[in-house]
C-alpha positions as CSV (number, residue, x, y, z in Angstrom):
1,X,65.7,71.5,165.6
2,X,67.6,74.6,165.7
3,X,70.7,72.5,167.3
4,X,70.8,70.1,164.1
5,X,70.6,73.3,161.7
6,X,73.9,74.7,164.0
7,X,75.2,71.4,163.3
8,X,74.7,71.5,159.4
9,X,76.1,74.8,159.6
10,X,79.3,73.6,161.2
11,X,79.9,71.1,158.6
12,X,79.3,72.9,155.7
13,X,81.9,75.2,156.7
14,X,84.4,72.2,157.8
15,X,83.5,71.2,154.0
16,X,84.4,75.0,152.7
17,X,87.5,75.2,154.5
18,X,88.9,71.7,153.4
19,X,88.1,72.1,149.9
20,X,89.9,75.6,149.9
21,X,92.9,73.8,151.5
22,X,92.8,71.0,148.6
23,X,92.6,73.7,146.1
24,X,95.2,76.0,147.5
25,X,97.8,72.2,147.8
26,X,96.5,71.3,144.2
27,X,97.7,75.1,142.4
28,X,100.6,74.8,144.6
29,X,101.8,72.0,143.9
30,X,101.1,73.1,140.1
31,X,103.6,75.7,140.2
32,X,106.3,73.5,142.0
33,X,106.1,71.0,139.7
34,X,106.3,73.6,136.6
35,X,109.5,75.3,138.8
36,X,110.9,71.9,139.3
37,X,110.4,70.9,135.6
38,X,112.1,74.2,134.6
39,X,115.0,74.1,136.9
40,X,115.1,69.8,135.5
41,X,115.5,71.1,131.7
42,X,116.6,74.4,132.7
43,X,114.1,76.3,131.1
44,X,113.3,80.1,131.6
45,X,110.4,82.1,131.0
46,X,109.8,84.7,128.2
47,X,107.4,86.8,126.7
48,X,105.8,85.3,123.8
49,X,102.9,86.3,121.7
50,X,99.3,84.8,122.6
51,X,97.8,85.6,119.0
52,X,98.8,86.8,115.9
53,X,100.1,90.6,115.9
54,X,100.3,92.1,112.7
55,X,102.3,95.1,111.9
56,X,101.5,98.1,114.7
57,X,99.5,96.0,117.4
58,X,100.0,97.9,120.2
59,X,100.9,95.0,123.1
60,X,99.1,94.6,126.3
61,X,98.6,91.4,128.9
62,X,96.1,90.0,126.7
63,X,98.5,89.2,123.6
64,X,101.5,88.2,125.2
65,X,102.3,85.6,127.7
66,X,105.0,84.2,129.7
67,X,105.9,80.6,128.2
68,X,108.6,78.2,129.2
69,X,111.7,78.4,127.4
70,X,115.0,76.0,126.9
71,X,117.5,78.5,128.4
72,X,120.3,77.3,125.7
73,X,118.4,78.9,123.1
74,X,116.6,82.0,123.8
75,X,116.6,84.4,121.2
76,X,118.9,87.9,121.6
77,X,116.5,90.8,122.5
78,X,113.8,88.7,124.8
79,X,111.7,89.6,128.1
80,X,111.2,88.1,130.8
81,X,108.7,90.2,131.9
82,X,105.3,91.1,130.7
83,X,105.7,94.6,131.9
84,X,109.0,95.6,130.4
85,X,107.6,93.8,126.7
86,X,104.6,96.0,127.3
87,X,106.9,99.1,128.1
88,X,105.7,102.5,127.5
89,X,102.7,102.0,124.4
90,X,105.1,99.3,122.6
91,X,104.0,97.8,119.4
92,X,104.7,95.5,116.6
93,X,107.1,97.3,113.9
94,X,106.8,93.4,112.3
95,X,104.3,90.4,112.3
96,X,104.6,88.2,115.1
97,X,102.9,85.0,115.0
98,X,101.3,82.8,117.9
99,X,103.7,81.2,120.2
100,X,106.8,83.4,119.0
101,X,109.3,85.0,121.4
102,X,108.6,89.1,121.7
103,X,111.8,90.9,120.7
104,X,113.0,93.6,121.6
105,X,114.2,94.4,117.6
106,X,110.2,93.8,116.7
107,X,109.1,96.5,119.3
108,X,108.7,100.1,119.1
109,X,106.9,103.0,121.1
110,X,106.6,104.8,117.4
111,X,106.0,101.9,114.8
112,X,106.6,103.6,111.5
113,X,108.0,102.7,108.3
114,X,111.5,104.7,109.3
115,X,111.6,102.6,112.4
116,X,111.8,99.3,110.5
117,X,114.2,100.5,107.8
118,X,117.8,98.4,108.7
119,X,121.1,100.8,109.1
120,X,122.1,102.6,105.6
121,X,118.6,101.6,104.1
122,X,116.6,104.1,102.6
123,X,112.7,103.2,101.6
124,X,111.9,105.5,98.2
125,X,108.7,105.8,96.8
126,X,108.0,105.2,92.9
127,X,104.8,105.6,90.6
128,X,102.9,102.2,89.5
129,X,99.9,100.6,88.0
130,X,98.3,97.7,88.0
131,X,99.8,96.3,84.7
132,X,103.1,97.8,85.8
133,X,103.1,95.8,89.2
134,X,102.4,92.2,87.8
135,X,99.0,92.8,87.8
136,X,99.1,93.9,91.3
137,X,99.7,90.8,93.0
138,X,103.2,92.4,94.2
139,X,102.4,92.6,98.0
140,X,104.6,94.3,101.0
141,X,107.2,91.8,102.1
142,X,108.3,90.4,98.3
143,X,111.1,91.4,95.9
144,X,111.0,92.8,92.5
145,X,113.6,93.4,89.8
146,X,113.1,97.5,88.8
147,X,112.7,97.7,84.8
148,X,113.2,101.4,83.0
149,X,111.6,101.7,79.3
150,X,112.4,105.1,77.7
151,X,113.7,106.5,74.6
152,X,117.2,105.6,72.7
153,X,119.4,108.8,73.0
154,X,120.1,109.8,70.4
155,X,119.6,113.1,67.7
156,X,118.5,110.2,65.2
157,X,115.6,108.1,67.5
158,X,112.1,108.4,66.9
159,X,110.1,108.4,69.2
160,X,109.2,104.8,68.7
161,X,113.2,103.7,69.6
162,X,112.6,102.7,72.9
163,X,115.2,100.5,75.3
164,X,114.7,98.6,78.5
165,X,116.8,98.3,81.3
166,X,116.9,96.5,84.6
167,X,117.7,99.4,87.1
168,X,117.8,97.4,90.0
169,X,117.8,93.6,91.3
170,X,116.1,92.0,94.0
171,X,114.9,95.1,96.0
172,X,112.6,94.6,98.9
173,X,108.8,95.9,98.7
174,X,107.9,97.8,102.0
175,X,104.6,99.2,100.9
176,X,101.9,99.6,98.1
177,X,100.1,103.1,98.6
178,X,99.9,102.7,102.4
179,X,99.6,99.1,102.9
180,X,103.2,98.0,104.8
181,X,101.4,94.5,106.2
182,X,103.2,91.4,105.3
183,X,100.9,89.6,105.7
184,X,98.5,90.9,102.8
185,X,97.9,88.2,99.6
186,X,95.4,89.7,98.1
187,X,96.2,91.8,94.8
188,X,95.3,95.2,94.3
189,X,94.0,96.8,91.4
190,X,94.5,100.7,92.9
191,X,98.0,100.8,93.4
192,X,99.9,104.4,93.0
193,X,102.7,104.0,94.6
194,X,105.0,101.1,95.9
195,X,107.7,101.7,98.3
196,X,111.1,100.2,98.0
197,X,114.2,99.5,100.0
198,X,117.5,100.8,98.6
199,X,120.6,102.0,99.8
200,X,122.4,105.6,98.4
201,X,123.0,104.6,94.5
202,X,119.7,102.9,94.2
203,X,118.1,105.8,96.0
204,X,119.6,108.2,93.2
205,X,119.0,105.5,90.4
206,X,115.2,105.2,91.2
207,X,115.0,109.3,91.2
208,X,116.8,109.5,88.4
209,X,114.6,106.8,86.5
210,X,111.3,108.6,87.1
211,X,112.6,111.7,85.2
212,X,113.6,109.3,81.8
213,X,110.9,106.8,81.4
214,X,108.3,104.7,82.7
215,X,109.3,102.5,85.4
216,X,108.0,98.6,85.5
217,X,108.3,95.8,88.8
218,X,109.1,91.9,87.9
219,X,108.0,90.3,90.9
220,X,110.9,87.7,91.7
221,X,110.4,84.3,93.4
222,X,110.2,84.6,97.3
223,X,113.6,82.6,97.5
224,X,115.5,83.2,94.6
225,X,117.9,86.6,96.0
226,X,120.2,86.1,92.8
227,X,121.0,89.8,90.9
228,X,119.8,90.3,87.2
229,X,122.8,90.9,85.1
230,X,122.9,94.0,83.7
231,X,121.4,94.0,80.4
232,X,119.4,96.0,77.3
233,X,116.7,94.6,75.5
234,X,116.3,96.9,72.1
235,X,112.6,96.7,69.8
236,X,114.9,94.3,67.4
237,X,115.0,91.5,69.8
238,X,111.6,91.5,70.3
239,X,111.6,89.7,66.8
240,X,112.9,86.6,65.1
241,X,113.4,88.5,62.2
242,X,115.1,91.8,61.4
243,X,112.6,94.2,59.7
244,X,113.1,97.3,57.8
245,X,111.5,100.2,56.4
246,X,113.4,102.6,54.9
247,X,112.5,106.3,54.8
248,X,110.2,107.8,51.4
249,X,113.7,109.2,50.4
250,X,115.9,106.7,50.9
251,X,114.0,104.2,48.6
252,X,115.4,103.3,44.7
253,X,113.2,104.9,42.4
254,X,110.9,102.1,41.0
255,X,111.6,101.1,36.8
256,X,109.9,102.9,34.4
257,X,106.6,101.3,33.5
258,X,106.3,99.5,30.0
259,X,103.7,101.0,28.1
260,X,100.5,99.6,27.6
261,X,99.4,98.8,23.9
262,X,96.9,100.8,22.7
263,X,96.0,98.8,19.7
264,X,92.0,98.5,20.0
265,X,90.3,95.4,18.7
266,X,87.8,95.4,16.5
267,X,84.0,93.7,17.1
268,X,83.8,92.0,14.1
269,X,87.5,90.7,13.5
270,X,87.9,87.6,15.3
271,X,89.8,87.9,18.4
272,X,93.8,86.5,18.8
273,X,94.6,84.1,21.2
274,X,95.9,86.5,24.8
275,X,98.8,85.4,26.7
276,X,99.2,88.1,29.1
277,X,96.6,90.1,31.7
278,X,94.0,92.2,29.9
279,X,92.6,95.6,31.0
280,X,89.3,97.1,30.1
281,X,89.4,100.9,29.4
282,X,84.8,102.0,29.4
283,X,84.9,105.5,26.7
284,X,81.6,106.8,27.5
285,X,79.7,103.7,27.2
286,X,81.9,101.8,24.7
287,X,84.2,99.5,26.2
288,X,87.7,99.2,24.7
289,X,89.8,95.8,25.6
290,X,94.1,96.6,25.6
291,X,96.3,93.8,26.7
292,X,98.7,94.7,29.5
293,X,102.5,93.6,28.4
294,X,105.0,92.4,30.9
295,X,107.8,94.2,31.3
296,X,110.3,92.0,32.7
């Protein structure tokens, strides 16, 4: 008995050790025919992204990958390494979406605003509301035309002679408040602030602004990236026809009023036949009846 349990014992491990040496030939020859496939299309591995990583995911081994890669078009700024993407705390300083190469331009080890602001570009903050910002379905990531509504200059203008102006054309949004994700849709109905990109002159233009009027954001179509010409809407053209009230002063002084008859009819004579309007004039109780001439 115990000699046939030595001999199950023997072939159980004869069975381990094969099927260790089928697995280890199986993964092996997985990776030689992914090397051989490579070096056939000439394809080179890269760092890609696993999952979705919005703005300021800090990057680690399980949201990156190393994927195949046709070496005639790898993008400027790749890794091929998961340890140099990874670095020292990088993260997202923009959205990367499943599958898409990790560049080096989309990494930072400080992922702020400042960091994703292009050469020359300044990001300036203005005052908004809800009914100023379309509602506030203006999101990080679109592009708004910059109105100014303030008062004509002017020693003459009321304070109801207002003007419009576009300040600036097709500037990008790079926050609302402290929302700077891309990949928000949903409006907001507590906006403060939104932040724009600028250069110099826009950056002085939007200060400048704040100080005159009240400052409004058209949200532009995703696409269109053509500049508003300059132009001044004025309250006249808000109407198709020109209205005016003239000052108390300035009006003609009105035609002397013809004088009303005063002739009083009597109860008992018949009455005459009235042409014009009548007016009836109460004396105490008694009522008298005078017709009203025209005088014109």
């Amino acid at each position: 008995m115990q000699g046939r349990n030595m001999i199950l014992i023997g072939v159980a491990v004869v069975l381990g050790l094969v099927a260790v040496l089928l697995a280890n030939s199986y993964f092996s020859g997985v990776q030689e025919r992914q090397a051989k496939l490579a070096r056939e299309q000439q394809l080179n591995q890269i760092v890609v992204a696993t999952k979705e990583l919005p703005f300021g995911t800090l990057l680690n081994d399980q949201n990156v990958r190393l994927a195949n890669w046709p070496s005639n078009s790898i993008p400027d700024g790749s890794f091929t390494s998961i340890a140099d993407a990874i670095g020292k705390g990088n993260a997202t300083l923009r959205s990367i979406v499943a599958g898409e190469p990790v560049l080096a331009s989309k990494l930072s080890s400080r992922p702020t605003l400042s960091a994703n602001l292009p050469t020359g570009q300044y990001a300036v903050a203005v005052p908004i509301s809800a009914v100023a910002a379309a509602g506030g379905f203006i999101r990080p990531g679109d592009t708004v035309d910059v109105l100014l509504t303030r008062k004509i200059p002017g020693d003459g203008a009321s304070t109801d002679d207002k003007m419009t102006d576009v300040v600036l054309s097709t500037v990008p949004v790079l926050a609302i408040d402290v929302d700077a994700s891309e990949k928000s849709t949903e409006p907001t109905a507590a906006g403060k602030t939104a932040t724009l990109q600028v250069d110099t002159l826009g950056a002085q233009k939007l200060a400048l602004a704040q100080q005159l009027g009240v400052l409004s954001l058209a949200l532009r179509n995703a696409t269109d990236q053509t500049v508003t010409a300059a132009s001044t809407v004025l309250p006249n053209q808000l109407t198709a026809r020109k209205i005016y009230i003239a000052s108390r002063e300035s009006r003609a002084p009105s035609a002397p009023a013809t004088p009303i008859s005063r002739s009083v009819m009597s109860p008992a004579t018949s009455a005459p036949r009235r042409s014009g309007p009548m007016m009836t004039i109460f004396r105490g109780s008694e009522p008298s009846q005078y017709e009203v001439q025209r005088g014109y």
